[in-house]
C-alpha positions in Angstrom: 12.4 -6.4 14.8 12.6 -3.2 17.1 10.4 -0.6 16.3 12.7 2.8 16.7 11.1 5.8 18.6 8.5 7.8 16.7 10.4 10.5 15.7 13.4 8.3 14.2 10.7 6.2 11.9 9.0 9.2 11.0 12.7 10.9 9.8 13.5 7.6 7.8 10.3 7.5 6.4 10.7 10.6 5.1 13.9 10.3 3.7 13.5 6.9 2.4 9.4 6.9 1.4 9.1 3.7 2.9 9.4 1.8 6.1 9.3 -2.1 7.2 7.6 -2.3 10.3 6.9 -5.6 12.8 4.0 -7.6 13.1 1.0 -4.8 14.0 -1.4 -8.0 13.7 -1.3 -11.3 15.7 -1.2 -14.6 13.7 -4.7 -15.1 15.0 -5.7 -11.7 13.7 -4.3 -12.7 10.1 -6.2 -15.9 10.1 -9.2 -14.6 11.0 -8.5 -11.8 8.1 -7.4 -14.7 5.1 -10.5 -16.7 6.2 -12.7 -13.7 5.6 -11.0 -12.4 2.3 -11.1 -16.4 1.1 -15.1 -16.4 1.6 -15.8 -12.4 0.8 -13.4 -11.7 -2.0 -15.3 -12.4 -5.5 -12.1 -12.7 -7.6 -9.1 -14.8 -6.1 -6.4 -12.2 -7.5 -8.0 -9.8 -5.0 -10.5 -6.6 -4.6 -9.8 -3.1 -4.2 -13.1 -2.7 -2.2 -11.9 -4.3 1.0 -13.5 -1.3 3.4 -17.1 -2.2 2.8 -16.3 -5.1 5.0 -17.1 -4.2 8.5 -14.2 -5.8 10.1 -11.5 -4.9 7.8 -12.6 -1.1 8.4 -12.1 -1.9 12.1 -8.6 -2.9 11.3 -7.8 0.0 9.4 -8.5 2.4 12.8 -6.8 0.3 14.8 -4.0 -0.1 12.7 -4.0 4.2 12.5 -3.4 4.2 16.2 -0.9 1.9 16.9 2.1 4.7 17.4 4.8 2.9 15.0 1.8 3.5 12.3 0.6 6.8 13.7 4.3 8.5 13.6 3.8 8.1 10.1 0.5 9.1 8.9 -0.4 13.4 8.6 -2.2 14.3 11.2 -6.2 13.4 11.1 -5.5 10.9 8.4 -8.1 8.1 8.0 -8.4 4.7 5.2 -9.7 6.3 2.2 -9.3 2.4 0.7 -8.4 -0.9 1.5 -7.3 -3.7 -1.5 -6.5 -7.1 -1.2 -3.7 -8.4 -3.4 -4.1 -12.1 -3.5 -0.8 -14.0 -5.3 -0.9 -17.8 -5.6 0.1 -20.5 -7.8 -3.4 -19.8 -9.3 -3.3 -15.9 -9.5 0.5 -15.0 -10.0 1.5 -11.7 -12.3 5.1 -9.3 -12.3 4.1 -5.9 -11.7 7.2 -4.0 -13.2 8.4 -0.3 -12.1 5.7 2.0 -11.4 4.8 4.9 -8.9 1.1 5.1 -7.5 -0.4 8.5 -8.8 -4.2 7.5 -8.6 -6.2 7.5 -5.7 -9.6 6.9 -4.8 -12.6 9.6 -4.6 -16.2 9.5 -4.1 -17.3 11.4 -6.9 -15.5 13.0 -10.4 -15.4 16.6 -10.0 -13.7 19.4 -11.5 -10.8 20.5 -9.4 -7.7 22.0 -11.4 -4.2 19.3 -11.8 -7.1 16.4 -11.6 -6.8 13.8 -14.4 -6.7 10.3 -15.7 -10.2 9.7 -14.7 -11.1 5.9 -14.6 -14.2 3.4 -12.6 -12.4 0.6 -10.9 -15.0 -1.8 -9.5 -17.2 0.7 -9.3 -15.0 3.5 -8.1 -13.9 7.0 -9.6 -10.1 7.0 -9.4 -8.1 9.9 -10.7 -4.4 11.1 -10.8 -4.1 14.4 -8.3 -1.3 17.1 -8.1 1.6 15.7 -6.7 1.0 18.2 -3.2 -2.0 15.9 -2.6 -0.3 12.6 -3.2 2.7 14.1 -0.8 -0.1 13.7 1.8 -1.0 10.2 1.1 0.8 6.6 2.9 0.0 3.4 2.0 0.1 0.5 4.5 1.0 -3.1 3.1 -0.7 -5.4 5.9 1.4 -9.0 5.1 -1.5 -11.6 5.9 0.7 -14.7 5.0 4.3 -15.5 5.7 7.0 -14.0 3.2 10.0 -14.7 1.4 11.9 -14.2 -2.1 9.9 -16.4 -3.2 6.2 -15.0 -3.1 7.2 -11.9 -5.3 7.4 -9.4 -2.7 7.3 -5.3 -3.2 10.9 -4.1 -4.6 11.0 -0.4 -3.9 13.7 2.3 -4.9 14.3 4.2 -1.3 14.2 7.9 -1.4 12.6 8.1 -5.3 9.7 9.9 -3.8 11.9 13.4 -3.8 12.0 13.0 -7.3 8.3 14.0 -8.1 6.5 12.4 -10.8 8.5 10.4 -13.0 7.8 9.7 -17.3 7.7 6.0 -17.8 11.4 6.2 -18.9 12.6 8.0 -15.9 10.6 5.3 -13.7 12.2 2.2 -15.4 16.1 4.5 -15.2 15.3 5.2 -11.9 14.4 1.7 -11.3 17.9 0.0 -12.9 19.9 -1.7 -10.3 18.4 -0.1 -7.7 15.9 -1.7 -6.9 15.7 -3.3 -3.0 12.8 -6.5 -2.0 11.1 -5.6 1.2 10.5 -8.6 2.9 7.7 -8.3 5.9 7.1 -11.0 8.6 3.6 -11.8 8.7 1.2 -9.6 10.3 3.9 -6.5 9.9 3.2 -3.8 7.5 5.5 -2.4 4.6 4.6 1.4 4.7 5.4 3.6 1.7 4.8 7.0 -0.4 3.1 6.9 -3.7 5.4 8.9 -6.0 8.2 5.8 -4.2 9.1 4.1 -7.7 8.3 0.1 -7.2 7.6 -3.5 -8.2 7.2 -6.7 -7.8 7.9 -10.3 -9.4 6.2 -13.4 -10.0 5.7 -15.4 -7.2 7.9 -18.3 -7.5 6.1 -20.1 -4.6 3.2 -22.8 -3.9 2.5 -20.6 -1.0 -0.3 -17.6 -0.9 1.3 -13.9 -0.7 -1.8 -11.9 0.2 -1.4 -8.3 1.4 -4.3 -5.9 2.5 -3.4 -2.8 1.0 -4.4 0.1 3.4 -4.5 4.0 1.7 -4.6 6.8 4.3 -5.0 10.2 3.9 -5.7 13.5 5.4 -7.8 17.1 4.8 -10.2 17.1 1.4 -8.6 13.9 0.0 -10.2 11.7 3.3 -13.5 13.8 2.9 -14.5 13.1 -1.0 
């Protein structure tokens, strides 16, 4: 896959909230990340604390530079979290039609159009106004190979103009329309948060394990 010039990914990315990009990662450099996750990771389904490993937060700066990645991401943006998502014939689940409206923070506070506080593993998440999720990218780091068979992300291009969605205008907004992103191993699957998507059960003996990279900028990277 051909990676077009900066300022093309950056205009489809923000007309369609998401964009496929090519292997960022040798197959050595996903080896050496599955046969880390495989000895660190308490849980086999996965671990949204993947950036208090030293050498996944290595990754997550290098991947911010590389300039398909960097035409993407606001300016200054750094990993605010990392979370490995871990499918197998052992740990398989259907996610159905969502957007992502929490993010994580160091500490609960009191800011106004804060809400739906909740501890994950140990960390505050809450759901922010929707100007502070605009400024927010997810990068979906493909560790193994992929196919229609390992339940890969469905996503709904462009939903992320429509602003926060009710449950029912998710699963409308999600009929028929949704499109499977299938990323060759090592690429990345970038998206928005407020871009309506899902995934199926993997239908596959083989591992689908994504490292889950959340980037942001201004006072979201520094709580």
């Amino acid at each position: 896959m051909r990676i077009p010039a900066p300022g093309a990914l950056a205009a489809a990315f923000a007309r369609d909230g998401v964009a496929i990009l090519p292997p960022l990662l040798t197959d050595d450099e996903c080896d050496g990340l599955a046969d880390l996750v495989a000895t660190e990771v308490p849980t086999a389904a996965g671990s949204r604390c993947m950036l208090e490993l030293a050498h996944v937060r290595d990754t997550a700066v290098r991947l911010a530079a590389h300039p398909a990645v960097a035409a993407l991401l606001p300016a200054g943006a750094r990993a605010i979290q990392c979370a490995l998502f871990a499918k197998t014939a052992a740990t398989n689940w259907y996610v159905p039609p969502h957007q992502d409206l929490s993010v994580p923070v160091a500490l609960r506070h009191q800011r106004p159009g804060w809400s739906g506080w909740a501890v994950k593993e140990g960390i505050w998440f809450a759901q922010p106004p929707v100007a502070t999720l605009d400024g927010v990218v997810a990068l979906r780091v493909q560790l193994d190979p992929d196919s229609a068979n390992t339940g890969p992300m469905e996503v709904v291009p462009g939903s992320h103009r429509l602003g926060r969605l009710s449950h029912a205008e998710v699963l409308a907004t999600a009929h028929g329309s949704l499109v499977p992103c299938h990323v060759e191993r090592g690429g990345a699957l970038a998206m928005r948060p407020l871009v309506v998507h899902a995934s199926g059960k993997a239908r596959a003996e083989t591992p689908r394990r994504v490292l889950h990279f959340v980037y942001a900028a201004g006072d979201l990277a520094a709580m």
